[in-house]
C-alpha positions in Angstrom: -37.2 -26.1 -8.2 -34.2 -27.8 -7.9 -34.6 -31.7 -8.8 -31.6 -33.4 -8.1 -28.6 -33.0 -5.1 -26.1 -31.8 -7.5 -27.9 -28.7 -8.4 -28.8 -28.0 -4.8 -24.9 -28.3 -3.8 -24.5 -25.7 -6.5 -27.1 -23.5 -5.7 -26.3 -23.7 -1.8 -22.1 -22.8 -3.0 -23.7 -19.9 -5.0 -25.9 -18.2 -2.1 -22.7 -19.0 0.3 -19.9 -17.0 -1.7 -22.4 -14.5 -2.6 -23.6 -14.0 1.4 -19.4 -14.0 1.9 -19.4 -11.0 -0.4 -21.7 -9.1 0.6 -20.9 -9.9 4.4 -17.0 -8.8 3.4 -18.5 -5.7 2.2 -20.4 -4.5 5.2 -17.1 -5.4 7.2 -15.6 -3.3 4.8 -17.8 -0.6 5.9 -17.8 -1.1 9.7 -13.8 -0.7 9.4 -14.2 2.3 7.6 -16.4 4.3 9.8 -14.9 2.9 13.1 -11.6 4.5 12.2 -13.5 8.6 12.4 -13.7 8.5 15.8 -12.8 12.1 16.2 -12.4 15.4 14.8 -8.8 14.8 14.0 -10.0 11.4 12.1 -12.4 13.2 10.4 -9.8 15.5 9.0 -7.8 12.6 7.6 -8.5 12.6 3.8 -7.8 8.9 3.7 -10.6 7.7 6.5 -13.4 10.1 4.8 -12.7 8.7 1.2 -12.8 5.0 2.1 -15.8 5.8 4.3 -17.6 7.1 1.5 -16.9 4.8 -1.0 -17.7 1.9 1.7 -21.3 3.9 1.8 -21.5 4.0 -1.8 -21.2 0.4 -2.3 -23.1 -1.5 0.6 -26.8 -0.4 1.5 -27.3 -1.1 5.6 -31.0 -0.7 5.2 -30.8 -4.3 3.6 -29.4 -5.7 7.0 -31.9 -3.8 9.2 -29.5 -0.9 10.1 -31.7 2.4 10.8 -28.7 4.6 10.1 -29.0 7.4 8.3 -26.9 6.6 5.7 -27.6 9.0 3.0 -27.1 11.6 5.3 -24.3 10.3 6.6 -22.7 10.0 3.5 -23.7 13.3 1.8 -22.3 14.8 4.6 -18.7 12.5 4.1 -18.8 13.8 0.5 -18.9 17.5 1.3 -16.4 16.9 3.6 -14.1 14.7 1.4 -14.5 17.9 -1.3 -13.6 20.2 1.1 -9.6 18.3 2.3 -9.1 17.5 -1.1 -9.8 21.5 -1.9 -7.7 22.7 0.9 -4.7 19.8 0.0 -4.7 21.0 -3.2 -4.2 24.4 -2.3 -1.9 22.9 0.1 0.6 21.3 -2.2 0.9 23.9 -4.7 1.3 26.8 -2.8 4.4 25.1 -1.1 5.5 24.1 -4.3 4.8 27.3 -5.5 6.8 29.0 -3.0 9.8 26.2 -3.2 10.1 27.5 -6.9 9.3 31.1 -6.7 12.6 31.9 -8.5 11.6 29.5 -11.3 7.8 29.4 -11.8 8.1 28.3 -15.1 9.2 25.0 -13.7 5.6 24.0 -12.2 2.4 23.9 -13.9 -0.8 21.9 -13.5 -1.7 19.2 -16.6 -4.3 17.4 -15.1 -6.1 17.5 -11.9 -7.8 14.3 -11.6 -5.8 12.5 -11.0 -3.8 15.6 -10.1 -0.6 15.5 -12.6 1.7 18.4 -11.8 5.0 19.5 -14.2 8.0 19.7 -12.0 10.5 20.6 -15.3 11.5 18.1 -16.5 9.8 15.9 -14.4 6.0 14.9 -13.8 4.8 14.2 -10.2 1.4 12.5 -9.8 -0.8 13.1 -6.6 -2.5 10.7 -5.0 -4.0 12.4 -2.0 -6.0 9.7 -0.3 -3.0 7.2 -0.6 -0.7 10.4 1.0 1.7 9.8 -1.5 3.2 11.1 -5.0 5.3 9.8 -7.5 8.1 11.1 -10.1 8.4 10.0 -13.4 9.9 11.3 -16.7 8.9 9.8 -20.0 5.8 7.5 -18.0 8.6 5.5 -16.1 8.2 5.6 -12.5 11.6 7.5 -11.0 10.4 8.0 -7.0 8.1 7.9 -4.5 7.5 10.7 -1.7 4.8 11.9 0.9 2.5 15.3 0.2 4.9 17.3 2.1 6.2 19.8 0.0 9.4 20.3 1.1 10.7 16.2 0.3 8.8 16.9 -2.8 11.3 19.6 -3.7 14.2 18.3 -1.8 13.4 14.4 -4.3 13.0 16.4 -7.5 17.0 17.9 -6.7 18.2 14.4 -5.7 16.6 13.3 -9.3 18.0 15.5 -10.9 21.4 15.1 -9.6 21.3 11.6 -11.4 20.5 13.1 -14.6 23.1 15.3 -14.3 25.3 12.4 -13.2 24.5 9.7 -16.1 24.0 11.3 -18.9 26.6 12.1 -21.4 26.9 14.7 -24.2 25.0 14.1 -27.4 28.0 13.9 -29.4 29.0 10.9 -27.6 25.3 9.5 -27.2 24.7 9.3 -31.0 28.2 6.9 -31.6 26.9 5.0 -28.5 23.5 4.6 -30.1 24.7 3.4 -33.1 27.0 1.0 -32.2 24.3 -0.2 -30.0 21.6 -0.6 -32.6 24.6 -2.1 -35.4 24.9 -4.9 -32.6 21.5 -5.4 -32.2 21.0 -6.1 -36.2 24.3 -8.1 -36.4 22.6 -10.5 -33.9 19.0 -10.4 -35.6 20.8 -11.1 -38.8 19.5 -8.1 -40.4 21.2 -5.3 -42.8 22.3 -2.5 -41.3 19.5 -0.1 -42.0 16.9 -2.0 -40.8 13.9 -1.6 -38.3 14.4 -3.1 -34.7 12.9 -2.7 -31.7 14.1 0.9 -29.6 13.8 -1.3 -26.3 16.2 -4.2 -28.0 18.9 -1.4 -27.5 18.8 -1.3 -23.7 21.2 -4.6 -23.3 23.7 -3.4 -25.7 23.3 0.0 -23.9 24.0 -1.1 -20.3 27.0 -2.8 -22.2 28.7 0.4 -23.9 27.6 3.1 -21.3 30.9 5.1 -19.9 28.8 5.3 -16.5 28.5 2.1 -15.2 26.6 3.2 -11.8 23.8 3.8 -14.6 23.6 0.0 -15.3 24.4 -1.1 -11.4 21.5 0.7 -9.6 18.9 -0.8 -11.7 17.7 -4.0 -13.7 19.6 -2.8 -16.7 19.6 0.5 -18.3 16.8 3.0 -17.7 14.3 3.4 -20.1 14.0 7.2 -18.7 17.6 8.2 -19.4 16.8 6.1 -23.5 14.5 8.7 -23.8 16.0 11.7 -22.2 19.3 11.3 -24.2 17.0 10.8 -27.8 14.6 14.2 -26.4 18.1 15.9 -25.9 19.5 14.8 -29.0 16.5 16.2 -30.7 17.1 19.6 -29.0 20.7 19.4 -29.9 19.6 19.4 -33.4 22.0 15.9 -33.8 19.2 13.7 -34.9 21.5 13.7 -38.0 25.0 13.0 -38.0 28.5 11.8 -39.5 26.2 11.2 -42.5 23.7 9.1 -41.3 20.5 10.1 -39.9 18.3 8.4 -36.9 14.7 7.6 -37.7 12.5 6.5 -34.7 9.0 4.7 -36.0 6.0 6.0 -34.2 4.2 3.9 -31.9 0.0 3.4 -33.0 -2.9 2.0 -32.1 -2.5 -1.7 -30.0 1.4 -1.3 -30.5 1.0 1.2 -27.4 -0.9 -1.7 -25.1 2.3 -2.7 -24.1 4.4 -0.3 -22.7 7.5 -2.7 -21.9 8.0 -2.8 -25.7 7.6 1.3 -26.4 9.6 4.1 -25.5 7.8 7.7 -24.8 10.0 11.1 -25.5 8.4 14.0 -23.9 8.4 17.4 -25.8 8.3 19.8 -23.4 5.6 19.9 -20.2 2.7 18.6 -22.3 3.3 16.7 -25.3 5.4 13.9 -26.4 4.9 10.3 -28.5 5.4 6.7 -28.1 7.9 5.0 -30.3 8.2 1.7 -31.5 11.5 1.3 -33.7 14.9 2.8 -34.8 16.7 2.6 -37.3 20.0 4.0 -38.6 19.8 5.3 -42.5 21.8 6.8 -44.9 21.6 10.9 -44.8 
């Protein structure tokens, strides 16, 4: 019972943004199977998986629809199994045959979402949104379609600007320490001190010999922070010139926020978040 005009106001708002939902919804759904009109729509990846999950979320029998809509949509889901099956078979035999001289270069390390390992890159599938994207240490590097071809052709374009701004690791440790002694002489700390790995990006963008590094972004990459610390690893110049770099490991809710954390893959599959540097002693 509702006993006064306010709560009937409130209870008519309710029912009308719920009935706006729900309407949306079945909208939602009439888009979605409008679009496979055809065999060739019903081949599109794309139409079939928003068709199903429009099915999955909005029941027509409550609008007096007689469809049959759980055949309908079994029928959608065997289907959507099948094009993601023959996509992914697709994509990696093209990028299988792309890098037949180097096989080593591509392997599979997860496959829902599909995550593929394009050394020393990562490329992540998304089939029903017919794109993929490049990143190296989690940071976003490129978008491309499913074709395999620009998949290839983007990885060597990437690469090419790796080549073309990094430096040697002899030269990267000086940087990085001049970098991190003027990010304590402005915190007012001791040299030897913890700061934040990210506070070294300004001072970075500052001292790097490449300035196109700096230019074609919003200051300087994260990616290449982390590929020049992962190479100075493998270099074996972690220590040097009698001092020694020690990164602090990232845990628990210091990893929420990525904008404040650097990752440095280890090879295709492992790798660690990292909060801090510091320079010490040797």
């Amino acid at each position: 019972m509702l006993e006064s005009e306010s709560e009937l106001l409130l209870a008519i708002q309710a029912a009308s943004k719920s009935l706006s939902k729900a309407l949306n919804g079945y909208k939602s759904l009439a888009r979605a199977l409008e679009k496979i009109d055809s065999n060739k729509a019903l081949e599109r990846q794309d139409y079939v998986a928003d068709a199903v999950d429009a099915l999955k979320n909005n029941d027509l029998r409550a609008i007096g629809c007689d469809a049959p809509q759980e055949d309908i949509q079994t029928a959608l889901e065997d289907k959507l199994r099948i094009l993601r099956a023959n996509a992914h078979h697709d994509l990696m035999t093209g990028l299988a045959r792309g890098l037949q001289d180097k096989p080593e270069h591509l392997k599979v390390l997860s496959d829902s979402p599909l995550v593929v390992y394009l050394h020393p890159l990562t490329l992540e599938v998304q089939f029903e949104q017919k794109k993929a994207i490049f990143a190296y240490a989690h940071e976003p590097l490129a978008t491309t379609s499913l074709d395999p071809d620009e998949i290839l052709k983007t990885r060597t374009e990437l690469l090419e600007v790796f080549r073309a701004s990094r430096i040697e690791s002899t030269k990267f440790w000086d940087i990085c320490k001049l970098a991190y002694e003027m990010v304590v002489l402005k915190n007012g700390q001791p040299v030897g001190s913890r700061v934040d790995i990210v506070e070294l990006l300004p001072p970075l963008a500052w001292l790097w010999p490449n300035p196109a590094v700096v230019k074609k972004s919003s200051g300087f990459p994260k990616y290449l922070l982390a590929y020049q610390i992962q190479k100075l690893r493998a270099d074996k110049l972690l220590q040097n010139k009698n001092a020694r770099i020690d990164l602090g490991t990232a845990t628990g809710g210091s990893t929420k926020n990525k904008a404040n954390v650097l990752y440095i893959p280890m090879g295709a599959t492992e790798g660690q978040y990292y909060l801090s540097i510091c320079f010490r002693q040797a």
